[in-house]
C-alpha positions in Angstrom: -12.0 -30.1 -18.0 -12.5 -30.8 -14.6 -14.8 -34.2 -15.5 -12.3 -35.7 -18.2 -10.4 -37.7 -15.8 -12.0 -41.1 -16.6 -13.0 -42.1 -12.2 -14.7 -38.8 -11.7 -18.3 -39.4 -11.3 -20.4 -37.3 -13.6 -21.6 -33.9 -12.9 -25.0 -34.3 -10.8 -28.1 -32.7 -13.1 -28.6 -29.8 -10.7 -25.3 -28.5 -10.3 -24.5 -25.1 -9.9 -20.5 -25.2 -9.8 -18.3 -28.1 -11.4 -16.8 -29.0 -8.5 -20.4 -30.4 -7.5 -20.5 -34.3 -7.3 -16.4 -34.5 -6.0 -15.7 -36.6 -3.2 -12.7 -37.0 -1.1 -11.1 -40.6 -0.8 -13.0 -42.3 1.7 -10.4 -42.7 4.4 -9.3 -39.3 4.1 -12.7 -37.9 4.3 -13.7 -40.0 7.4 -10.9 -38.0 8.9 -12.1 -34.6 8.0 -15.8 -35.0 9.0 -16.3 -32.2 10.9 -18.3 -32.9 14.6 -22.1 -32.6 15.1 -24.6 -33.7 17.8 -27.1 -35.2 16.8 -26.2 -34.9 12.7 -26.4 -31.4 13.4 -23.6 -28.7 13.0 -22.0 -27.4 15.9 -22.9 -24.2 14.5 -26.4 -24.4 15.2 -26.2 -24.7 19.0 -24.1 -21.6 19.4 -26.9 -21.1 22.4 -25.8 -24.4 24.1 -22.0 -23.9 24.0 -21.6 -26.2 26.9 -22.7 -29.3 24.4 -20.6 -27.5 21.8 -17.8 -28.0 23.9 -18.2 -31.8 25.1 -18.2 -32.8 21.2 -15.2 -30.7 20.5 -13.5 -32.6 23.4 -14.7 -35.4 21.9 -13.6 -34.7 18.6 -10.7 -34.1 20.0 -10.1 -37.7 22.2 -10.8 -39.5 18.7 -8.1 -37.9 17.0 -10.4 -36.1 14.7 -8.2 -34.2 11.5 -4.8 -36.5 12.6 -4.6 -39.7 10.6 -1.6 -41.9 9.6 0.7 -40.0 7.3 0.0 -42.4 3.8 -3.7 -40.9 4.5 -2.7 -37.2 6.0 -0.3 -36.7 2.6 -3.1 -36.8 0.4 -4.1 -33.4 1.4 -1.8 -32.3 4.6 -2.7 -28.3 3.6 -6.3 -29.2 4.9 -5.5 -31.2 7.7 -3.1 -28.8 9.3 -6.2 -26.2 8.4 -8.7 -28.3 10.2 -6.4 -29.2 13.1 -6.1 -25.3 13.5 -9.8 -24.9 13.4 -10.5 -27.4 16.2 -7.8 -25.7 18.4 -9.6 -22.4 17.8 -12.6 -23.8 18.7 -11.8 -25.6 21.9 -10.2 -22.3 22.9 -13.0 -20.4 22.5 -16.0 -22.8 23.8 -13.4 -23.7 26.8 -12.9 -19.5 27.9 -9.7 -19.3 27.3 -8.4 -15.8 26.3 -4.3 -14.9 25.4 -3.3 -11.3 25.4 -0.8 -9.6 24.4 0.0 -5.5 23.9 -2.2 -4.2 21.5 -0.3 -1.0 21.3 1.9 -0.2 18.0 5.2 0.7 19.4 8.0 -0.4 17.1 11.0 -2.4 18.4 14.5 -0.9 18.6 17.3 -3.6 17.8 19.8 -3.9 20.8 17.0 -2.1 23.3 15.4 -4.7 25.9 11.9 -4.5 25.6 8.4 -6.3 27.2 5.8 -8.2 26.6 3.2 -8.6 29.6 1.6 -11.8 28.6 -1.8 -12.5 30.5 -3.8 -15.9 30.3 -7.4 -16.5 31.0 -10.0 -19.2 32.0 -13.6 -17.3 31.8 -15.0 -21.0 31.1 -16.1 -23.4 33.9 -13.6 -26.1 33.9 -10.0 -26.1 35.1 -7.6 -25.7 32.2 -4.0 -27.1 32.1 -1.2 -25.3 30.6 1.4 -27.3 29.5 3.8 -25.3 28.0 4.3 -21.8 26.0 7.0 -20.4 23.9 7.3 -17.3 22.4 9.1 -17.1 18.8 10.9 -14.1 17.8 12.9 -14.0 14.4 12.1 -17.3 13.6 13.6 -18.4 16.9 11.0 -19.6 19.5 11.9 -20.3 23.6 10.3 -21.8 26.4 8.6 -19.5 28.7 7.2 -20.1 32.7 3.6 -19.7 33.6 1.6 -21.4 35.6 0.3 -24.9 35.2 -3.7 -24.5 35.7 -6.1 -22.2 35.3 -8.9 -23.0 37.6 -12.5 -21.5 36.3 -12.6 -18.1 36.3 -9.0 -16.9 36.8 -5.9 -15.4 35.0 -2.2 -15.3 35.5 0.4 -12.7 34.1 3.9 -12.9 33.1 6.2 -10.6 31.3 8.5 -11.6 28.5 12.3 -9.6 28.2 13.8 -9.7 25.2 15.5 -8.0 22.6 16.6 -7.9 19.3 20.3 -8.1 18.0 21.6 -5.4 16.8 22.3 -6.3 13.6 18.6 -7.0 13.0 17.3 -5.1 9.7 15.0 -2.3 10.2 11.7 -3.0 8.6 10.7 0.9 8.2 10.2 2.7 6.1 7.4 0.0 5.2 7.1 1.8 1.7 10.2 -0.6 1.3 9.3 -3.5 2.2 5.9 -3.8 -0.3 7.2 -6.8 -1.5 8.6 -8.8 0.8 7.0 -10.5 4.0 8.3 -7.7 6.8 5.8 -5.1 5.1 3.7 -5.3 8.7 7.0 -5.3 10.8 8.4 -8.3 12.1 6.6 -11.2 13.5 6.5 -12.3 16.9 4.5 -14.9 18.3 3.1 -16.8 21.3 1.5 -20.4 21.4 0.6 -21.9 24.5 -0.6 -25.6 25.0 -3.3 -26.8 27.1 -5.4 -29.4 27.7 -9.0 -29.4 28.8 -10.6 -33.2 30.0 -7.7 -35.3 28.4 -8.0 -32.8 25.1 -5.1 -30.8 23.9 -5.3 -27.8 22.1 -3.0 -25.4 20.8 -3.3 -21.3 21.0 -1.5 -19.3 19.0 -1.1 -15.6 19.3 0.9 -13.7 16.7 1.0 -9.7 16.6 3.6 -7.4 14.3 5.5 -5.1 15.1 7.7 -2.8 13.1 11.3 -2.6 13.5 12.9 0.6 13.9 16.3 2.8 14.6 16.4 4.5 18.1 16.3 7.2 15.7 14.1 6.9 12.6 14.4 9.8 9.6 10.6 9.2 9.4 10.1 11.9 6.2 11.8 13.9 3.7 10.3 16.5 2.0 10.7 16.5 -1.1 11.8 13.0 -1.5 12.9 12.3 -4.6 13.5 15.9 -5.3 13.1 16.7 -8.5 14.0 20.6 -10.0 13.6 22.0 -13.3 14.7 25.1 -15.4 12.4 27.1 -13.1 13.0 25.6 -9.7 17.1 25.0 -9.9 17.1 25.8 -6.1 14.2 24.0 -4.9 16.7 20.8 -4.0 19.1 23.2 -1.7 16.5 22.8 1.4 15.2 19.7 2.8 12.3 19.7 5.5 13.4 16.4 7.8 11.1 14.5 10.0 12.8 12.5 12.8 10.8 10.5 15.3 12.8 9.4 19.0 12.2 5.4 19.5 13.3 5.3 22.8 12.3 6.0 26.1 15.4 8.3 27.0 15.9 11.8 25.7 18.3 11.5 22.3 21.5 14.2 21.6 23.3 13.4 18.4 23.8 15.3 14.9 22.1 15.1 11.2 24.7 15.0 8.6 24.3 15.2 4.9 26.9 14.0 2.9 27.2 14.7 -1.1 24.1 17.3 -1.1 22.9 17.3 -5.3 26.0 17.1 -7.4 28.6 18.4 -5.3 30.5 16.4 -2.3 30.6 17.8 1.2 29.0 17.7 4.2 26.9 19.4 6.9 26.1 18.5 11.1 23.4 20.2 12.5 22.5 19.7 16.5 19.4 17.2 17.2 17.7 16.9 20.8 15.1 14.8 20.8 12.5 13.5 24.0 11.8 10.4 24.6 8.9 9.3 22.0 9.3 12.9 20.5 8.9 13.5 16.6 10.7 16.9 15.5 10.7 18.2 12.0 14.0 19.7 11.2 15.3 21.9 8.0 18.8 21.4 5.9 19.6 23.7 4.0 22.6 23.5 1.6 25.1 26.5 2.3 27.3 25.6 -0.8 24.6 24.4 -3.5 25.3 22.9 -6.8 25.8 23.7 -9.8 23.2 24.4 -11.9 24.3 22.6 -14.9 21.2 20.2 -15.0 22.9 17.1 -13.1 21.0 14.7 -11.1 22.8 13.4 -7.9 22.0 12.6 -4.5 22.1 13.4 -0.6 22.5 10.7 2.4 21.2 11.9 5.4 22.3 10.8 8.5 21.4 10.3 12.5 24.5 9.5 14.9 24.7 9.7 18.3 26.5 12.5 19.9 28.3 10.1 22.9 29.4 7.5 20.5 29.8 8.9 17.6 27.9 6.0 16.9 25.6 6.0 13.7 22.2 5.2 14.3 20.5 4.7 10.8 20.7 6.7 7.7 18.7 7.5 3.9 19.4 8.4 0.6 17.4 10.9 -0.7 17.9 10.8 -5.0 17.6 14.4 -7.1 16.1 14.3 -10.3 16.9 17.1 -12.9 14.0 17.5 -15.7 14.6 20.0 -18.3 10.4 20.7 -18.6 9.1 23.8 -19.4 6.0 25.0 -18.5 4.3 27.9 -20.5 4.3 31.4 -19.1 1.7 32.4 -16.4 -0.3 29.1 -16.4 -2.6 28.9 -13.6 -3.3 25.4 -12.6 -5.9 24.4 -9.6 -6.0 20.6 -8.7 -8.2 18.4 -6.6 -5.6 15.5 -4.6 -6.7 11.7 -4.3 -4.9 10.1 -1.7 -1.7 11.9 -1.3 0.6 14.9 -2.4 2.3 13.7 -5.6 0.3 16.4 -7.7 1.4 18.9 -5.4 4.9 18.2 -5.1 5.0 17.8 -9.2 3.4 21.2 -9.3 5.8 22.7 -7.4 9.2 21.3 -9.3 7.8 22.6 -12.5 7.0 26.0 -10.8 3.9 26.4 -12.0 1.3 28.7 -10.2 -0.8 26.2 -8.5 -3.8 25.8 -5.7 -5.3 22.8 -4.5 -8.7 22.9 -4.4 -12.1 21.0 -2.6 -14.9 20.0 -4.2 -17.0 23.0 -2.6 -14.4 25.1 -4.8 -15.3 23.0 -8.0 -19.0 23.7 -7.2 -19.0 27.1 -5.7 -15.6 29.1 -6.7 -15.3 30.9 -10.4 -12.8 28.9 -11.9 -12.1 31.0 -14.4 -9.4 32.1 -12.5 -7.6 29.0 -13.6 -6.5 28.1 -17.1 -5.8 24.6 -16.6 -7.3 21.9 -13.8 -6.6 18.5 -12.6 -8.6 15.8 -11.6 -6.6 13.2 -9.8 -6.0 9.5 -10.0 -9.4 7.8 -9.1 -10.6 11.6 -7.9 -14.4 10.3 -8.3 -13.9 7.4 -6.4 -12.0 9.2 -3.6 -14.6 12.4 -4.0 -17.6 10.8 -4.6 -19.6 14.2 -4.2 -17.4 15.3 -7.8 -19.5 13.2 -9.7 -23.1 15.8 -9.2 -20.4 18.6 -9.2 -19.0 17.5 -12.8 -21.2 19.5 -14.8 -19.0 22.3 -13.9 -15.8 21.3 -14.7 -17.4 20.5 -18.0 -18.9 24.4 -18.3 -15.1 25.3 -17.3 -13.9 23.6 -20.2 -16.6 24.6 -22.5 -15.7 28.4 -21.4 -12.0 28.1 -22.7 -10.3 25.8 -19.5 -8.2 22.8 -19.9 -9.3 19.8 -18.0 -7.1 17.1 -17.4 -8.5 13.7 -15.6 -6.2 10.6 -14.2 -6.8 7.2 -14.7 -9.7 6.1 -13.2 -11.5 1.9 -12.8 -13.9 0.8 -14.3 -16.8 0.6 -11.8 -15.1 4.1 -11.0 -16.1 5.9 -14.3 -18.0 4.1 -16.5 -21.5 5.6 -16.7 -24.3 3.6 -14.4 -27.6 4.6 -13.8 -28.0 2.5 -10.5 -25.4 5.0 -9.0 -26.5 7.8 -10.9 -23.5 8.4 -12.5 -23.8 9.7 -16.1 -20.9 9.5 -18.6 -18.5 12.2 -16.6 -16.7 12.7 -20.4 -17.8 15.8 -22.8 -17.5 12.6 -24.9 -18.5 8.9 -24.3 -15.2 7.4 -23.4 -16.0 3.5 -21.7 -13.5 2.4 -19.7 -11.7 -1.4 -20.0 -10.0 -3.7 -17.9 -6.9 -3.5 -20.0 -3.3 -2.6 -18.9 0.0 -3.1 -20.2 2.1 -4.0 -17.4 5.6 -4.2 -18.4 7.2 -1.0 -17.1 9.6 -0.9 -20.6 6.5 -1.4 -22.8 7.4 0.2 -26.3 5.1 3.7 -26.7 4.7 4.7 -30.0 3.8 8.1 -31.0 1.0 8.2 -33.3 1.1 11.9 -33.8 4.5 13.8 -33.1 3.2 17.1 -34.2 0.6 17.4 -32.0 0.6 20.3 -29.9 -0.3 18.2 -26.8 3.2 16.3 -27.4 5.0 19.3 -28.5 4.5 22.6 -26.6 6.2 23.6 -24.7 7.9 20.1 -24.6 8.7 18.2 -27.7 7.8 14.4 -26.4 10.1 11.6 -27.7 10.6 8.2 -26.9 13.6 9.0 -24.3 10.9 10.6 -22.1 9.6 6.5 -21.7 12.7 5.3 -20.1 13.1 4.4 -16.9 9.6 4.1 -16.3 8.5 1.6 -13.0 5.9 -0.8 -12.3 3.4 -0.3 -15.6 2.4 1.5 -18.6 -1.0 2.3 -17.9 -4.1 0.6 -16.3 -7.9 0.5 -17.4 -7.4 1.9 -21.0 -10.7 2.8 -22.6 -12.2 0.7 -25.3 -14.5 2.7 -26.6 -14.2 7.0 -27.3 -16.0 9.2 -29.6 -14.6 10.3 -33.0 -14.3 13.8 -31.1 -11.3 12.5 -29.1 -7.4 11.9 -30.5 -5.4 9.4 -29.6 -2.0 10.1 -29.2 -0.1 6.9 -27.5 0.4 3.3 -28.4 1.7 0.6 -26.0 1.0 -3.3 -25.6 3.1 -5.7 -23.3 4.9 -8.6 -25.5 2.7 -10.7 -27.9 -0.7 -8.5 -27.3 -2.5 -6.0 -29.3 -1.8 -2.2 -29.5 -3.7 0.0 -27.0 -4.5 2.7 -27.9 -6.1 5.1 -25.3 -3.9 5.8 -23.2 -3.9 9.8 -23.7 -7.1 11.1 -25.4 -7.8 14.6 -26.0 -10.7 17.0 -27.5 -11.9 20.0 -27.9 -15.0 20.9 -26.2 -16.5 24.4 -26.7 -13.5 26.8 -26.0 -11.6 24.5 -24.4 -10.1 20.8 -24.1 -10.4 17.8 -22.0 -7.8 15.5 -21.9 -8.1 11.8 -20.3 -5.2 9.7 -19.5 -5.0 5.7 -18.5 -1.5 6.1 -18.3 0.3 5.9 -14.3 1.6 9.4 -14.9 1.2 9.6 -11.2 3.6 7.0 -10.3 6.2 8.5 -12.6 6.2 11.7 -11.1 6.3 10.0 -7.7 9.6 8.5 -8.8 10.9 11.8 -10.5 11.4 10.1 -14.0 12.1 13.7 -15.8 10.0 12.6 -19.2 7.1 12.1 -16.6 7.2 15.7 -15.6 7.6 17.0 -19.4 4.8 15.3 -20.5 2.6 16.7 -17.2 3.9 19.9 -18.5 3.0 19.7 -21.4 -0.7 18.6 -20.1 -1.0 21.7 -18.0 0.2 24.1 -20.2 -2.0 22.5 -23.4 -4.3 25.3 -24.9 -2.3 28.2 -23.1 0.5 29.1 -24.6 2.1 32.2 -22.4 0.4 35.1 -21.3 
């Protein structure tokens, strides 16, 4: 497609890409010839920067990347690249050096804060600085320094600033995934100089997050989510608060409309400067236990202004799933404590274990266990251990295994990783991404769907984010397939929760993002992980 316009020249014979053969306009690419000495690249006399340096100058003088703007428009994205790169370059054959605090201290709105700046010359020729500014909140300002920087010198200055009050946190950073203040908020420096009658530009930008004087860094859990057997697990939080600034903090932590009921509690907070505290609320008057979902919103106010200093809502999930009697569950965590937390709303008699228990322990002391998310990527040492979770399965356990990539699972002899299955299963690319995706139940009577929860298609609402992700594409006739799901206008998939029975016991993959739903609390999430743990063992 790329050769059908009728004035491209034709693919050369030997090409290895079809972009081979293109050529930019000719007075575009005269200015986007990048310097050389000799016809050779500056790249090749990195051990003779100080020639490096008199053709970037040079470069420089000529007005090398700037052209007229009837010539610059035809591709201004890679001039304003290459006009970057030159300025980097001058900078770094010249010696020059711009530093700023490398330290990850987050800003406090309204609270003056500073920024020693240094600049450097380690080159041998004097360096003039023209002028610097330093932009905060899309806002940038002149600042003093000196005017040259002879060879082999520095000069310091500090910057005072601070933000408005009214300047939006940027933590917790979990909020911000999908926006541009994820890394904090930007702040930069850009100082011009010249070296010989050539200008250059450096640019220095760091982030920094944007916090409360006070920030509620944690709550535990968070959502909380109870069931039948946990009603009171959502009457005490564990709160982690974190002291911004540099003076000691008094105030109070309220909570207001604890679960499903509306009233409040203060509880005394004393907090050194920099200090982080974990602090427990505990709900004197709790709810009702009539199955509601509510929520709390925890506050932070100061205790000499009454003044509230930043606050979160923490949401409780109700989730009428049953677990079956006596179930003992051991689990092996990816990358965080979602399995943990999930275990402990369905009350469920659970113990996380290590790999060396997998390998060494007698897990017959469990009736079901659980690989997480990606647990072979994250415990690469599982995958020589995984003949014995397959013995434990043969000997009557259940074993249930999160989604897991591609190159993560699929068998490869170059990593001497075998198929990890009792069964072949081979793993896809394939997702369906739309969070309302329709499921459809192939087989409603299946115990895995019905004990001790009957699944329906109200435990799919309110899913976020996806369906499932790398749903296999091949399995053997052993397995069942269970769920159905597609996103709009593609074909059925359907993989996404596979289960057989191998020797005494069963082994049950799943593609689905189970993980994520119980991270959320959606309560038909944690009935169908109920029903996964307690599949095979119905009550002792």
């Amino acid at each position: 497609m790329a050769r059908e316009v009728p004035a491209a020249p034709a693919l050369p014979a030997n090409a290895k890409t079809f972009l081979e053969g293109l050529r930019l306009p000719v007075a575009t690419g005269a200015k986007l010839t990048a310097p050389t000495i000799n016809d050779r690249p500056l790249t090749d006399l990195v051990d003779r920067p100080s020639e490096a340096l008199v053709a970037l100058i040079r470069a420089r003088r000529a007005g090398l990347f700037e052209a007229p703007g009837d010539v610059a428009k035809v591709d201004q994205p890679r001039f304003t690249m290459m006009t970057a790169r030159l300025d980097r370059a001058l900078a770094v054959a010249s010696g020059v050096s711009v530093t700023l605090p490398s330290d990850n201290e987050p800003v406090v709105p309204g609270v003056e804060f500073q920024w020693p700046v240094t600049l450097g010359n380690g080159g041998d020729t004097d360096i003039h600085v023209k002028h610097a500014s330093f932009t905060e909140l899309g806002v940038s300002r002149l600042i003093d320094v000196a005017e040259k920087l002879p060879p082999g010198t520095d000069t310091a200055v500090v910057i005072k600033t601070s933000l408005p009050k009214s300047t939006a946190v940027t933590v917790p950073a979990a909020d911000h995934l999908y926006d541009d203040r994820f890394l904090g908020e930007r702040f930069a420096l850009m100082v011009q100089m010249e070296i010989e009658g050539a200008p250059f530009m450096v640019t220095k930008e760091i982030r920094r997050q944007v916090a409360p004087a006070v920030e509620i860094a944690d709550i535990s859990p968070s959502p909380c989510v109870r069931t039948t057997r946990t009603p009171n697990r959502c009457d005490t939080l564990k709160v982690k608060l974190t002291n911004h600034l540099s003076s000691r903090f008094e105030g109070q932590l309220e909570v207001n409309g604890s679960i499903a009921r509306s009233h409040s509690k203060q509880q005394k907070i004393e907090l050194e400067p920099h200090q982080t505290s974990d602090f427990t609320v505990t709900d004197e008057h709790p709810a009702d236990r009539s199955g509601a979902s509510g929520s709390a919103v925890l506050s932070v106010q100061a205790r000499s202004a009454n003044e509230l200093i930043t606050e979160r809502k923490v949401t409780t999930v109700f989730s009428n799933a049953q677990v079956a009697d006596g179930v003992r569950v051991g689990y092996l965590p990816s990358f965080d404590s979602t399995l943990e937390n999930s275990l402990a709303a369905l009350g469920a008699s659970a113990k996380q274990l290590s790999v060396g228990d997998i390998q060494q322990a007698d897990l017959n002391n469990y009736d079901t266990i659980i690989i997480d998310n990606r647990g072979y990527q994250a415990h690469p040492e599982l995958v020589t251990a995984n003949q014995h979770l397959l013995d434990f399965v043969k000997n009557g356990g259940t074993l249930v295994v999160f989604y897991h990539k591609t190159n993560e699972w699929n068998p490869d002899p170059k990593r001497n990783r075998p198929q990890l299955a009792p069964y072949p299963i081979i793993l896809s690319d394939e997702r369906v991404t739309e969070e309302s995706a329709p499921v459809k139940i192939l087989k409603p009577n299946h115990p895995l769907l019905s004990f001790p929860n009957r699944i329906t298609q109200a435990d799919f609402t309110n899913w976020i984010q996806e369906r499932g992700l790398y749903y296999p594409k091949e399995w053997d006739s052993h397995y069942e397939a269970l769920l159905s799901s597609n996103d709009t206008g593609e074909q059925p998939l359907t993989g996404g929760l596979l289960v057989a029975s191998y020797g005494k016991g069963n082994y049950i993959y799943t593609s689905m993002v189970w993980y994520r739903e119980l991270m959320a609390g959606v309560p038909g999430a944690y009935r169908m992980f109920a029903n996964m743990i307690s599949y095979g063992h119905r009550g002792r």
